[in-house]
Structures are given as structure tokens and as C-alpha cells.
DRENDO-1510 file (C-alpha; in Angstrom, 1 decimal, always signed):
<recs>
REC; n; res; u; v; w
REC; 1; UNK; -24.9; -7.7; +21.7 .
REC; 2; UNK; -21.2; -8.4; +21.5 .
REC; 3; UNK; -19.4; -6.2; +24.2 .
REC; 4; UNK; -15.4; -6.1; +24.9 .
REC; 5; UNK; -13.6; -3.0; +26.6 .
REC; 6; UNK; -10.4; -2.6; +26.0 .
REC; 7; UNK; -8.0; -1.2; +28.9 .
REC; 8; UNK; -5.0; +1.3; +29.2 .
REC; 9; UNK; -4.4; +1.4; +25.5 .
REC; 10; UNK; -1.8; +4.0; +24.4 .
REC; 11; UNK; -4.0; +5.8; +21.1 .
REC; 12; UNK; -1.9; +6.7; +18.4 .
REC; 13; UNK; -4.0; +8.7; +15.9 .
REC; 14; UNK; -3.1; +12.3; +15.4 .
REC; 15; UNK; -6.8; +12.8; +13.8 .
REC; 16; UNK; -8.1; +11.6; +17.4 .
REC; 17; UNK; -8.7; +14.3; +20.4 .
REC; 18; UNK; -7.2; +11.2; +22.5 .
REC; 19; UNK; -3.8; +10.8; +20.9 .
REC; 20; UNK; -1.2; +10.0; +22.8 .
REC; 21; UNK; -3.6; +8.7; +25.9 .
REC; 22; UNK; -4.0; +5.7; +27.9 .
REC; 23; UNK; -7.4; +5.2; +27.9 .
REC; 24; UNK; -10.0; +2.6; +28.1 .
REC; 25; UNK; -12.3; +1.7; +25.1 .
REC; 26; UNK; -15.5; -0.1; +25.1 .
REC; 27; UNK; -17.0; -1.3; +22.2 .
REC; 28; UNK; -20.5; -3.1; +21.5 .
REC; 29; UNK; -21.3; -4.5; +17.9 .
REC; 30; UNK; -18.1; -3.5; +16.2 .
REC; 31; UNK; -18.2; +0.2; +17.3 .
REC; 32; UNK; -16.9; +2.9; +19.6 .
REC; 33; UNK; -19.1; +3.7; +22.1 .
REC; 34; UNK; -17.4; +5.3; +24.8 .
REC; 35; UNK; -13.4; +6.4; +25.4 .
REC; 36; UNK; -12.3; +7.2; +28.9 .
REC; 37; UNK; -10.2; +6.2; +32.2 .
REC; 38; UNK; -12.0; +3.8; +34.2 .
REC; 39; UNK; -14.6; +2.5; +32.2 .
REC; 40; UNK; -17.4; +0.0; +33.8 .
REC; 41; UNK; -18.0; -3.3; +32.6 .
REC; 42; UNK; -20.6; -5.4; +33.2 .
REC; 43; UNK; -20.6; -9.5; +33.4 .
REC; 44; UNK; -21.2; -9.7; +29.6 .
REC; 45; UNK; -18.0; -7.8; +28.7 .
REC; 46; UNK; -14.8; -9.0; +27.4 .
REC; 47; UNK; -12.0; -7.3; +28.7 .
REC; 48; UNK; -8.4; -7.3; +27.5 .
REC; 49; UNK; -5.7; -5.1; +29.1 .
REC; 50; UNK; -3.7; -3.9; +26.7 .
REC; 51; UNK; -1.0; -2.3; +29.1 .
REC; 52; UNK; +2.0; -1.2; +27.1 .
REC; 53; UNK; +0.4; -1.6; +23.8 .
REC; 54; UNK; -0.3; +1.0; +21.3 .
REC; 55; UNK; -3.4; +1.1; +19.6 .
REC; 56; UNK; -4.3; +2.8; +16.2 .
REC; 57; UNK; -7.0; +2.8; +13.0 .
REC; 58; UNK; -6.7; -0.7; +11.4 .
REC; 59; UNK; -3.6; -0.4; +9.0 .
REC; 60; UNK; -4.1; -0.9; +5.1 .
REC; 61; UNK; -2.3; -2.2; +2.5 .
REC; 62; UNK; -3.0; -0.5; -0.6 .
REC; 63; UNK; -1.8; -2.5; -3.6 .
REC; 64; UNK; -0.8; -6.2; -2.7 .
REC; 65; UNK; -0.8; -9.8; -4.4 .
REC; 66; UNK; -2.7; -12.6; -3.0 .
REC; 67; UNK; -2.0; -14.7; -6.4 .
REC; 68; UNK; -5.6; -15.9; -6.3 .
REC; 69; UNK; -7.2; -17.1; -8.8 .
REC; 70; UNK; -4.4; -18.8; -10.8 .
REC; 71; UNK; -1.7; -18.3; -8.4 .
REC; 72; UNK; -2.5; -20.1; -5.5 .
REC; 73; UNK; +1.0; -22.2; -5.2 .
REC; 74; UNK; +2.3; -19.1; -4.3 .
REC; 75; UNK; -0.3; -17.4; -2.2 .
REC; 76; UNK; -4.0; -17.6; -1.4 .
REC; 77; UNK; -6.3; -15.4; -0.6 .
REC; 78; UNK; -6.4; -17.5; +3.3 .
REC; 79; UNK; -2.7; -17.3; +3.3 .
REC; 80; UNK; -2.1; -14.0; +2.2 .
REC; 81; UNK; -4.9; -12.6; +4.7 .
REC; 82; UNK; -3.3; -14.5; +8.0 .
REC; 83; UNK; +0.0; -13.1; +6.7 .
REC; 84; UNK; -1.6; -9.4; +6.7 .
REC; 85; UNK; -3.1; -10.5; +10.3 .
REC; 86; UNK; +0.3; -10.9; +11.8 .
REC; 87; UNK; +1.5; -8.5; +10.3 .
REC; 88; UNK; -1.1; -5.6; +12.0 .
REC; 89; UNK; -3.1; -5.2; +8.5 .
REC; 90; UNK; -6.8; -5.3; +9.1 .
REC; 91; UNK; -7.7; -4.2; +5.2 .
REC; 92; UNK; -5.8; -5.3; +2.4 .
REC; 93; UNK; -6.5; -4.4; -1.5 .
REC; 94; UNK; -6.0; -7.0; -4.0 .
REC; 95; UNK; -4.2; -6.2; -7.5 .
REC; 96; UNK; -5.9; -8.1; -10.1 .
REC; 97; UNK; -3.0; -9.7; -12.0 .
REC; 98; UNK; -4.2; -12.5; -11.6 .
REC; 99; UNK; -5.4; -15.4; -13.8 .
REC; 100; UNK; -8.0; -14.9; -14.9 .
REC; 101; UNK; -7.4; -10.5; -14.6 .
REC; 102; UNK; -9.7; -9.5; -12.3 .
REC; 103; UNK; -11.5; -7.1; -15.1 .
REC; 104; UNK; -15.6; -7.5; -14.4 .
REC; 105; UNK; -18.2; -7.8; -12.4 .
REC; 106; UNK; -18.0; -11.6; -11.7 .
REC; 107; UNK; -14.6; -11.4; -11.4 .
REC; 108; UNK; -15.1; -8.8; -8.2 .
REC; 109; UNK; -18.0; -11.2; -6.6 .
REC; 110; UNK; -15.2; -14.2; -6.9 .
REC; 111; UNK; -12.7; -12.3; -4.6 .
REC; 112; UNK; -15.5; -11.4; -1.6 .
REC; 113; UNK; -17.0; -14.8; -2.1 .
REC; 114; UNK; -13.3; -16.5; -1.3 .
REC; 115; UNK; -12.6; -13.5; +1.3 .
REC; 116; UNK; -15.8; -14.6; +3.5 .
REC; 117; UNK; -14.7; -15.5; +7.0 .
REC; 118; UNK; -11.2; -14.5; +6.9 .
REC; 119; UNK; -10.0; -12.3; +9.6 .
REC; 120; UNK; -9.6; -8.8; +7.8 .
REC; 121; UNK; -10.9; -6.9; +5.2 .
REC; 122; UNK; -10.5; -7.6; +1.6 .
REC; 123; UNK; -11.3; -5.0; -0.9 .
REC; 124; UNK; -10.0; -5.8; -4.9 .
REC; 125; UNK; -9.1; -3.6; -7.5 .
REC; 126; UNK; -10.2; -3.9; -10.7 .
REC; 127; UNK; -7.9; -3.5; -13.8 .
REC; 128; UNK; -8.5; -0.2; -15.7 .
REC; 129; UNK; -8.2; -1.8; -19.2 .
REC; 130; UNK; -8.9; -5.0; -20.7 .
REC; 131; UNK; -6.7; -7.5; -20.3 .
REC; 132; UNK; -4.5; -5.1; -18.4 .
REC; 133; UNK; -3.1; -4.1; -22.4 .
REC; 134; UNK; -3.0; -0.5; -21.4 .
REC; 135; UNK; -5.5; +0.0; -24.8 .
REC; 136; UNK; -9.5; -0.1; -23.9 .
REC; 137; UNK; -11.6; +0.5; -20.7 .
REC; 138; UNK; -12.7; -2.0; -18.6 .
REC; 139; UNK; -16.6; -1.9; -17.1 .
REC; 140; UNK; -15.0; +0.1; -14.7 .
REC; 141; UNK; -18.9; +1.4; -13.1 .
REC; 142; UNK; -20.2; -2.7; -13.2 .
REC; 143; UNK; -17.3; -3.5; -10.6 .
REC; 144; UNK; -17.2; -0.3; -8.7 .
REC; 145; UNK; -21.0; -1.6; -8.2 .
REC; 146; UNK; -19.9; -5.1; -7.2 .
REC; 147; UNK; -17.5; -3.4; -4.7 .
REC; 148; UNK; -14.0; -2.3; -6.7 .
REC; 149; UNK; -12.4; +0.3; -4.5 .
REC; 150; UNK; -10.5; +1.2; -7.4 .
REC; 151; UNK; -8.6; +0.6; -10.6 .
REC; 152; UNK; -5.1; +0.2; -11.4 .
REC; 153; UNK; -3.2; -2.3; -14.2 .
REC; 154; UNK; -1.2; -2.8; -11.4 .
REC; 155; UNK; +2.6; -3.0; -12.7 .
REC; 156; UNK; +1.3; -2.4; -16.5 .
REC; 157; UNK; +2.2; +0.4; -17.9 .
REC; 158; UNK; -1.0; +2.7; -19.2 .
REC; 159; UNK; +0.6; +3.2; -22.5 .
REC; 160; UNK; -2.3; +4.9; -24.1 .
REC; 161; UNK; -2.5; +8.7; -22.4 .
REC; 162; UNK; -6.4; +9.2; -24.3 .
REC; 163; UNK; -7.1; +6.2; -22.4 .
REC; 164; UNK; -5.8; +7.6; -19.1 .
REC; 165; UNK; -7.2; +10.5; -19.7 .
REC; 166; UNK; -11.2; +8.8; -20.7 .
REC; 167; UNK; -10.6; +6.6; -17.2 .
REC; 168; UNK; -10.2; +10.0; -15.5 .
REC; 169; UNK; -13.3; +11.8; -16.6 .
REC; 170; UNK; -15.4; +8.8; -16.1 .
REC; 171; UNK; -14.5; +8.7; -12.5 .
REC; 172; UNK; -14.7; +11.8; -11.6 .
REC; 173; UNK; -18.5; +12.1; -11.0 .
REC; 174; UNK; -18.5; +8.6; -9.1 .
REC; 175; UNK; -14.9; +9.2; -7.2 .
REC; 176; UNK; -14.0; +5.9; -8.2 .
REC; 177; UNK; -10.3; +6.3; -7.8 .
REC; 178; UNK; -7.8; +5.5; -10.7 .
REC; 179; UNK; -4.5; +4.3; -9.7 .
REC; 180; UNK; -1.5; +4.3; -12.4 .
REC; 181; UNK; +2.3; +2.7; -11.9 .
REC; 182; UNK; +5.0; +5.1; -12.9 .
REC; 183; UNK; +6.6; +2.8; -15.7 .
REC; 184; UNK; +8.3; +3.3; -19.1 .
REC; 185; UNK; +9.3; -0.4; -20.2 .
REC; 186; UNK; +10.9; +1.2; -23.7 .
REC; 187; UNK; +13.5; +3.5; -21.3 .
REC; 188; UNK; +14.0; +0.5; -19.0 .
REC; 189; UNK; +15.2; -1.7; -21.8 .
REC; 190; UNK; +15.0; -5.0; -20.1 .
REC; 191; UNK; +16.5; -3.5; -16.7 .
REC; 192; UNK; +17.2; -5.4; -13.8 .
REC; 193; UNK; +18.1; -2.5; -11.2 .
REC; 194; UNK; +18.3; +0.8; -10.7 .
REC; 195; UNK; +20.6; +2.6; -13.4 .
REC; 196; UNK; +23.7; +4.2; -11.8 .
REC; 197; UNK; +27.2; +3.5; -10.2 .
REC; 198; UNK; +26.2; +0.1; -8.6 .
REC; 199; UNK; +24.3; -1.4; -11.4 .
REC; 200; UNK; +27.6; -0.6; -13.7 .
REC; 201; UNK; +29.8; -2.2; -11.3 .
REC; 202; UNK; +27.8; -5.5; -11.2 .
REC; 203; UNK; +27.3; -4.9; -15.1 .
REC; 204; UNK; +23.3; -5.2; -14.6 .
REC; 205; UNK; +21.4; -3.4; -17.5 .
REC; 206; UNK; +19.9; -0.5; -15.5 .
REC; 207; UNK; +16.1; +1.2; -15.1 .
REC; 208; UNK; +16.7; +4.6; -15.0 .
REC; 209; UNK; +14.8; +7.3; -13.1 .
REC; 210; UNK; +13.2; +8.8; -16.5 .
REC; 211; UNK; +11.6; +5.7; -16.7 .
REC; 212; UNK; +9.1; +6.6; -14.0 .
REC; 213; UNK; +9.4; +10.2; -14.2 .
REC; 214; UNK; +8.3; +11.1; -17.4 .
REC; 215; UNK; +5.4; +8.9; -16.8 .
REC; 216; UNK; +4.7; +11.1; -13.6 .
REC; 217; UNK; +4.9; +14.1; -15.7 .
REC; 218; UNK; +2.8; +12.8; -18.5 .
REC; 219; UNK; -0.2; +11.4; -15.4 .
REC; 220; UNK; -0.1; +14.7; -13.5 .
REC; 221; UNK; -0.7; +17.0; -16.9 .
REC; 222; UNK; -3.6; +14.4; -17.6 .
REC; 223; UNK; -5.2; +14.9; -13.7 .
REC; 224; UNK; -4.4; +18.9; -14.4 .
REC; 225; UNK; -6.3; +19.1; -17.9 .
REC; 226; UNK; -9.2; +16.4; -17.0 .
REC; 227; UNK; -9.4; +17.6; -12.7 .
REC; 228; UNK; -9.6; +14.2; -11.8 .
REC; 229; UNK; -7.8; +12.6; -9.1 .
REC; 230; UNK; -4.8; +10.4; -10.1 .
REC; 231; UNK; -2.9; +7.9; -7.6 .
REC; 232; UNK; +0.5; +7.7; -8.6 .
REC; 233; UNK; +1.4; +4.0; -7.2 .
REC; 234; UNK; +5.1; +3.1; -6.0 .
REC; 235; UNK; +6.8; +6.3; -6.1 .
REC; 236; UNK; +10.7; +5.8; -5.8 .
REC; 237; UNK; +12.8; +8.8; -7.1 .
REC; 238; UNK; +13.5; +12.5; -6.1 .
REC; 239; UNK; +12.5; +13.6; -9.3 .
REC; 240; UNK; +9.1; +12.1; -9.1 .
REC; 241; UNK; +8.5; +13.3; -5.2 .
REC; 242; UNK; +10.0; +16.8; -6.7 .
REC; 243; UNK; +7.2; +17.2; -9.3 .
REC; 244; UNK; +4.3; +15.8; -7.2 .
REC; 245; UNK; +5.2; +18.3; -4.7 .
REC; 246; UNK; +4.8; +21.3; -6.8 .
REC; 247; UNK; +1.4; +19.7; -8.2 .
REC; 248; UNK; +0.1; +19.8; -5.2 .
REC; 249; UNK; +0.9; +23.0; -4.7 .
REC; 250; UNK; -0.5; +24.1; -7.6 .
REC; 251; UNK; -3.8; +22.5; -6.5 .
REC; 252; UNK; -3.6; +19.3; -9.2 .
REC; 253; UNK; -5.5; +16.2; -7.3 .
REC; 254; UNK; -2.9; +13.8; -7.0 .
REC; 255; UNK; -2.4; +10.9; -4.0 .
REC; 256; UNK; +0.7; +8.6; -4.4 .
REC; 257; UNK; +2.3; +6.2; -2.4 .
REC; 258; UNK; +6.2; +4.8; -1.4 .
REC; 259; UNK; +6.7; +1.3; -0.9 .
REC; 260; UNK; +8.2; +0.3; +2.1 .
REC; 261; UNK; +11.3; -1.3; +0.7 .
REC; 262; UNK; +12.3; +1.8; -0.9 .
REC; 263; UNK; +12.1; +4.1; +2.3 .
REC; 264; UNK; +14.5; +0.9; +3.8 .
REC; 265; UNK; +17.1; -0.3; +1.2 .
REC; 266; UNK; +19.2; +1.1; -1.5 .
REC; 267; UNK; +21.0; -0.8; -4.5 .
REC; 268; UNK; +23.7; -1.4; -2.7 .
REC; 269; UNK; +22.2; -4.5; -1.3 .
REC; 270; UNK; +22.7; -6.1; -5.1 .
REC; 271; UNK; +26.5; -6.6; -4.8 .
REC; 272; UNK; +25.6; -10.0; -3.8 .
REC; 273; UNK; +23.3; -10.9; -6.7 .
REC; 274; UNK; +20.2; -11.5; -3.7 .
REC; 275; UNK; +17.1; -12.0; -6.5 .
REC; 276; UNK; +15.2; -11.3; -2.8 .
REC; 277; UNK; +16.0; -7.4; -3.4 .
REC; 278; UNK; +15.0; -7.7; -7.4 .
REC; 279; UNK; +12.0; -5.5; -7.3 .
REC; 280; UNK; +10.0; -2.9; -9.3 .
REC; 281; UNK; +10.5; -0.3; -9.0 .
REC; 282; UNK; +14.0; -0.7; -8.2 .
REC; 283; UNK; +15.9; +0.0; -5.1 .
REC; 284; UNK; +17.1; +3.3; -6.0 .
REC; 285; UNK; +20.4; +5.1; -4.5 .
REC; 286; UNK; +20.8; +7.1; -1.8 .
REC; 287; UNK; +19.5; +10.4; -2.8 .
REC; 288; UNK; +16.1; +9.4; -4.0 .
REC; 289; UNK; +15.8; +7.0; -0.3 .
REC; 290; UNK; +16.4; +10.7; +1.8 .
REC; 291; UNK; +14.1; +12.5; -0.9 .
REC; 292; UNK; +11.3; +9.7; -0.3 .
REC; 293; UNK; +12.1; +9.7; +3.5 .
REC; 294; UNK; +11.4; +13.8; +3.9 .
REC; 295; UNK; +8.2; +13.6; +1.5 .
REC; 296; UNK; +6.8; +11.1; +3.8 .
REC; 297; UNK; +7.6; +13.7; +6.5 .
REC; 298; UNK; +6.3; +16.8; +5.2 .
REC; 299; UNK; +3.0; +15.3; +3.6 .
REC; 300; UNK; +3.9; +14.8; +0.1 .
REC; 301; UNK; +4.2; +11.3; -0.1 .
REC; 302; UNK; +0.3; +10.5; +1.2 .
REC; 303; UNK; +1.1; +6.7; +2.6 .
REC; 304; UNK; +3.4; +3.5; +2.6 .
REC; 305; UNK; +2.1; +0.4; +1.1 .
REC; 306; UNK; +4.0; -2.9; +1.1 .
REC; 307; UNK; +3.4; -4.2; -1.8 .
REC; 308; UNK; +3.6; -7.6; -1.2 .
REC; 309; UNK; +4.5; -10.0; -4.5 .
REC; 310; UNK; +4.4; -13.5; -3.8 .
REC; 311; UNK; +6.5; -16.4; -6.1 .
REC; 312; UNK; +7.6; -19.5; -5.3 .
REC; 313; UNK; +10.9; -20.9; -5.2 .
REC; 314; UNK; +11.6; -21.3; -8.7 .
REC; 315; UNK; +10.6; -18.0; -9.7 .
REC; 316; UNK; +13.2; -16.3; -6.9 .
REC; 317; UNK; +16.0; -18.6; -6.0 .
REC; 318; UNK; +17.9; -18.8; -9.4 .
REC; 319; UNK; +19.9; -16.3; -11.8 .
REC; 320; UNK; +19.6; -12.5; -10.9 .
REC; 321; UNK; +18.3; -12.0; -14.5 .
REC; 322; UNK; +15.9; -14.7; -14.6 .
REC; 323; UNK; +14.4; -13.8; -11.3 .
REC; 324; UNK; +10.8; -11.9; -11.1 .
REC; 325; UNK; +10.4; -8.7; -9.9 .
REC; 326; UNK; +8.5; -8.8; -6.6 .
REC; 327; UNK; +9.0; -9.1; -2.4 .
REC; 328; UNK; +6.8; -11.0; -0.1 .
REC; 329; UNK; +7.1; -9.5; +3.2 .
REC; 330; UNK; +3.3; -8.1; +4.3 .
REC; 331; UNK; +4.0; -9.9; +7.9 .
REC; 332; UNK; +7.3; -8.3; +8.8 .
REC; 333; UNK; +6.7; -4.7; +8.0 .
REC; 334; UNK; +6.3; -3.0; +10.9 .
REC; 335; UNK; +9.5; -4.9; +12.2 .
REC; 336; UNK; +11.5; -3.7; +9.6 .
REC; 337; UNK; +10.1; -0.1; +10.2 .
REC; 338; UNK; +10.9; -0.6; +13.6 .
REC; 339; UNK; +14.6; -1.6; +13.0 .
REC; 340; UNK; +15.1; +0.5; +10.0 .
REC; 341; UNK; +12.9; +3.9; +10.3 .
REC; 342; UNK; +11.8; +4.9; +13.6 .
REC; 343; UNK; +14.6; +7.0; +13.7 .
REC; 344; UNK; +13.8; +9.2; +10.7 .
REC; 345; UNK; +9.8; +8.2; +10.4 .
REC; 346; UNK; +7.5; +8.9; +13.7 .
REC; 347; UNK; +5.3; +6.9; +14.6 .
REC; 348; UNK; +2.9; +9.1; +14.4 .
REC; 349; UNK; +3.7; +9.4; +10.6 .
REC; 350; UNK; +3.7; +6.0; +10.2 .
REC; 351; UNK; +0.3; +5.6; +11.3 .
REC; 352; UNK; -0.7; +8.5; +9.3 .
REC; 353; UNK; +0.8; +7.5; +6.5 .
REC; 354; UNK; -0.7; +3.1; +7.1 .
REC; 355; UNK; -4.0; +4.1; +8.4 .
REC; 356; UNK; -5.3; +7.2; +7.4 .
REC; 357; UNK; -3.4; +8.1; +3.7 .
REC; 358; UNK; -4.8; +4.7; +2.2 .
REC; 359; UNK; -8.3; +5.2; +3.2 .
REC; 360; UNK; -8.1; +8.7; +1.9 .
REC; 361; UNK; -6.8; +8.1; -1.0 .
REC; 362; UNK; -9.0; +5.2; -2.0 .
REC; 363; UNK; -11.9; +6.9; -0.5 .
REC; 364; UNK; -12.0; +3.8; +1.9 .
REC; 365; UNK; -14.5; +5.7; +4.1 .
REC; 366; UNK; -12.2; +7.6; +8.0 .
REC; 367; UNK; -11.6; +5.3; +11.0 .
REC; 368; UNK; -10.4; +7.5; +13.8 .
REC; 369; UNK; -11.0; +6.5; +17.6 .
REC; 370; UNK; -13.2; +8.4; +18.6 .
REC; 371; UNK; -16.8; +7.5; +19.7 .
REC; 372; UNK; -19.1; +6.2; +17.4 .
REC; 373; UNK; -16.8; +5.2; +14.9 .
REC; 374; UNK; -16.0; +1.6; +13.4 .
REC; 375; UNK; -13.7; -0.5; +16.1 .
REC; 376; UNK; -11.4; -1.5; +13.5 .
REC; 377; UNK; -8.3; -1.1; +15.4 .
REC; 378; UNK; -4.6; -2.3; +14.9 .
REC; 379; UNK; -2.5; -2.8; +18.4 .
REC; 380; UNK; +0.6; -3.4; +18.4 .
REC; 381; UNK; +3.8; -2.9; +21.3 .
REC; 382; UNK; +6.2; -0.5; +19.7 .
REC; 383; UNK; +9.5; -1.7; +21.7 .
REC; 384; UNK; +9.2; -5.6; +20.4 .
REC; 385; UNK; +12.6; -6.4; +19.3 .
REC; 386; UNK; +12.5; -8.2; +15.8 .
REC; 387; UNK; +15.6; -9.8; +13.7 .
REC; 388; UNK; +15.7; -9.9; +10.0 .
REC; 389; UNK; +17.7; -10.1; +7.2 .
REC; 390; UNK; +17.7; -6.7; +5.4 .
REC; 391; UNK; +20.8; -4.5; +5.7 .
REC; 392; UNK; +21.7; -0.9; +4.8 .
</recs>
């Protein structure tokens, strides 16, 4: 029996009777067995005193890109999980653009097979139609069997509503959770920012904010008419946050979630042409960061993901227009909500919003510290100072 105790840890979890506490954790064959000041240990115990630290649920990323299978000069699924390691992740979900699309059975088996022995979780999501086309349903129940924790096209748009609207009433009796991307490609018309006053001074062709919302309106009529639960993925405007707040109030069953980098930056980092900040959706402009900042405040906005996209060199470091879409930053995100957020995010939100909303919204399965529940734990020292190179 594998026993460690963990001393004077600082619990940050609002869902847990101890937050806020330094107390001392024991834990014997990965669980919580007992929470208190003082704790014995015998000669088999590890201990580690956490003094200073902060400990919380394990943190999960909910839509990320290990490039692998296909990929793997720009990620693996070894080097994309020691990148979620440092960076406090200890689950990460797997988009399945990859090559092949990760779109049955076989394909699901291939990711836990290659995710064996690596130091945190790794759950995939299947695509929700074939070939990621946005036309005809994948075998969604064959991979939810093999272990899909849900389905998503990841950054393809579901162009066919019946289809959305089939994937929804299959779930529904199996909670198998259907994830859709905001995204109109026909109103983007090969943007390369956010549409408004900066993208007309650099002359970029813009993506405007109808381009997601009308695709928000269209997925929470859909979640309305079939009541199923829709997870709206990568929410970046006020207008979308403005029309998933009054769902919700009007009891539609709808999660979404904000990427980190839109909470952080606004298009104003473009003037300089940095293909690092080319990213989809796009930074947006002021307004929609403070609307996206307060939603993650007062609930409506259910967690942050990072959503980390991998490329190598050639794919980043050339023309702004030629550029791909995508960050790759899964290591340094709790740095940059260090430097950038704590201010306007507690971090008792951010917890919430890391830990819990993900597992909620996925139906993950709760992780609270309390006793008797799984010792998946992130800890962390919330007053490291870290440098980087995003500005305001």
C-alpha cells in the first residue's frame, strides 16, 4: 500500500469544507483518506511539506492538440503530456484533428495505448462527423465505449444544423457530451483577425463577431428544441456571452468555455504582424475581453481551457497571412494568469473555472478534497514570479 501525507497545504477548492486551510493530507492508494492538522505517519509514509504551496483538484485542459498521430514533428503525445505536467495539468483532452481523424473505435484505443505511462491523464475526443466534413455521424456510442469523453470537430464548423441537431438527441440518454466551435467560415471570408479598427489599420481581412454569434444562436435554439446539452467551445465575444447568459436563464443546457488568450490579449498586439498571436478565434477588442472577464466572474462562462495548437517553425515564423491559426502555450498558463489576471480573476475562480467547470461539463466524474475522494491534486505557489512575452 502506497502511503504519502502531504503537510501544511493551503486547499483551494471552494466545493471543499477545507478551503482556504492549511492542513495535512494523507493519502493511501491514490485516495483521500484523512484531512486534518497534525496528521501521524508511520515509517512507510512519504511525506512532503508543502509549506507555502496551494493545493487544488487536478487542473484540466478541455480541448488541446497533441499532433499525434500524423503530427508528431510538432508535438507528441510524450511531449505534449510533460508540457501539461509543468504546466499544473493533470488531465488533458485530445482534439482529434489529427491524421488519421480520430473518428472510431480503434482510433480511441490508439490514443490510451500511446498515453500508458505518461504522467497525467489523457482522455480524447472523438470527431462528431466523418471526416470532421460537418455532413454524417460518426460511431459516436463505439468510442464513447472505448473511452471518448466527448465529441467535437474541433475547429470545423458543423455546417449541417439536422446533423447537430441528430448528434444531440443521440446523446442525450447516454450524456455523452457534444461540443461545437462557434464558426461561420462564409462570414469570415478568409480572415486573418478580428474585424474592427485595428485590423483596418494593418489592412488584414477581418473575422467578424457574427461569425461566431449566429452560430451560437443557431446551437442554443438546437439544445432548446432537442433538451440536450450543448458545449459551446472557445467563446470570444460579448454577444455570444450575452446570449448564453440569457439561455441559461431560461433553463437551455448549455456549458461553454473562454480560452485563455482571449481573457489576456486584445488585437492590439497585431500592430507588429507577431503570426505568435494569429489565433482562432481571434483576439477580439476590448469590449468583448471585459465581457469575457465578468462572465467568468459571475458563472456564465463555465471554465478556461488553453487550447494548446502546436506547429513547427515553418507553419509560424513567416507571412502573417500564410501563418496557421493556433498557440502553443499549455506550460505557461498559470504564469500568464498570474501576471495578467489575478487582479480581475480570483483564484478561487480560476480553480473553479480549471478544475471543476471541465469535469462538469464533460461529465469527467467531481474531484474535491475531501475524504475519500481521488488524490488527483494540482499544487502550485501562487506568488512565483514568471516573465514572458505577452503584452497588453
Amino acid at each position: 500500500m502506497t502511503s504519502i501525507l502531504l503537510r501544511s497545504a493551503r486547499v483551494i477548492d471552494t466545493r471543499s469544507p477545507y478551503h482556504n486551510s492549511v492542513v495535512d493530507i494523507l493519502i493511501k492508494d491514490e485516495q483521500i483518506v484523512s484531512i486534518g492538522e497534525n496528521l501521524e505517519a508511520d515509517d512507510a509514509t512519504r511525506v512532503h511539506d508543502l509549506s507555502g504551496a496551494c493545493i487544488s483538484p487536478g487542473w484540466v485542459e478541455m480541448h488541446s492538440s497533441f499532433a499525434d498521430p500524423g503530427f508528431e514533428e510538432r508535438e507528441h503525445i510524450i511531449s505534449g503530456a510533460n508540457a501539461a505536467l509543468k504546466g499544473g495539468f493533470s488531465t488533458v483532452c485530445l482534439t482529434p484533428s489529427t491524421s488519421p481523424i480520430v473518428q472510431s473505435k480503434s482510433d480511441i484505443e490508439y490514443i490510451y495505448a500511446k498515453a500508458q505511462g505518461t504522467p497525467i491523464n489523457l482522455f480524447p475526443l472523438g470527431a462528431l462527423s466523418k471526416n470532421m466534413s460537418g455532413e454524417e455521424m460518426t460511431e459516436m456510442y463505439d468510442m464513447f465505449g472505448a473511452g471518448a469523453v466527448g465529441f467535437s470537430d474541433d475547429k470545423n464548423p458543423i455546417k449541417n444544423p439536422n446533423l447537430l441537431r441528430m448528434a444531440l438527441l443521440y446523446a442525450k440518454p447516454h450524456e455523452m457530451p457534444i461540443v461545437d466551435f462557434p464558426f461561420e467560415p462564409l462570414l469570415a471570408s478568409a480572415g486573418q483577425m478580428n474585424e474592427g479598427h485595428t485590423g483596418t489599420y494593418l489592412g488584414m481581412k477581418g473575422i467578424p463577431n457574427l461569425s461566431e454569434e449566429l452560430i451560437v444562436a443557431r446551437d442554443l435554439e438546437l439544445a432548446a428544441y432537442t433538451e440536450g446539452h450543448i458545449h459551446l467551445s472557445s467563446i470570444s465575444t460579448k454577444g455570444s456571452v450575452d446570449r448564453i447568459r440569457k439561455a441559461k436563464e431560461n433553463g437551455i443546457h448549455v456549458t461553454c468555455d473562454v480560452n485563455l488568450y482571449n481573457l489576456i490579449l486584445t488585437d492590439e498586439v497585431l500592430r507588429d504582424y507577431d503570426s505568435m498571436y494569429k489565433v482562432l478565434p481571434p483576439l477580439r477588442n476590448t469590449e468583448d475581453r471585459a465581457a469575457l472577464i465578468e462572465a467568468v466572474n459571475d458563472g456564465t462562462i463555465d471554465a478556461i481551457a488553453v487550447d494548446h495548437i502546436p506547429f513547427d517553425v515553418e507553419h509560424k515564423k513567416c507571412e502573417f497571412e500564410h501563418a496557421s491559426f493556433g498557440m502553443a502555450y499549455l506550460e505557461h498558463a498559470f504564469g500568464l494568469y498570474g501576471a495578467h489576471l489575478s487582479e480581475v480573476i480570483s483564484l478561487d475562480r480560476w480553480v473553479e473555472c480549471v478544475a471543476h467547470g471541465p469535469r462538469d461539463s464533460y461529465n469527467l466524474g467531481a474531484i474535491e478534497i475531501v475524504e475519500g475522494s481521488p488524490a488527483e491534486f494540482t499544487i502550485y505557489n501562487e506568488t512565483t514570479t514568471w516573465s514572458d512575452r505577452v503584452t497588453d
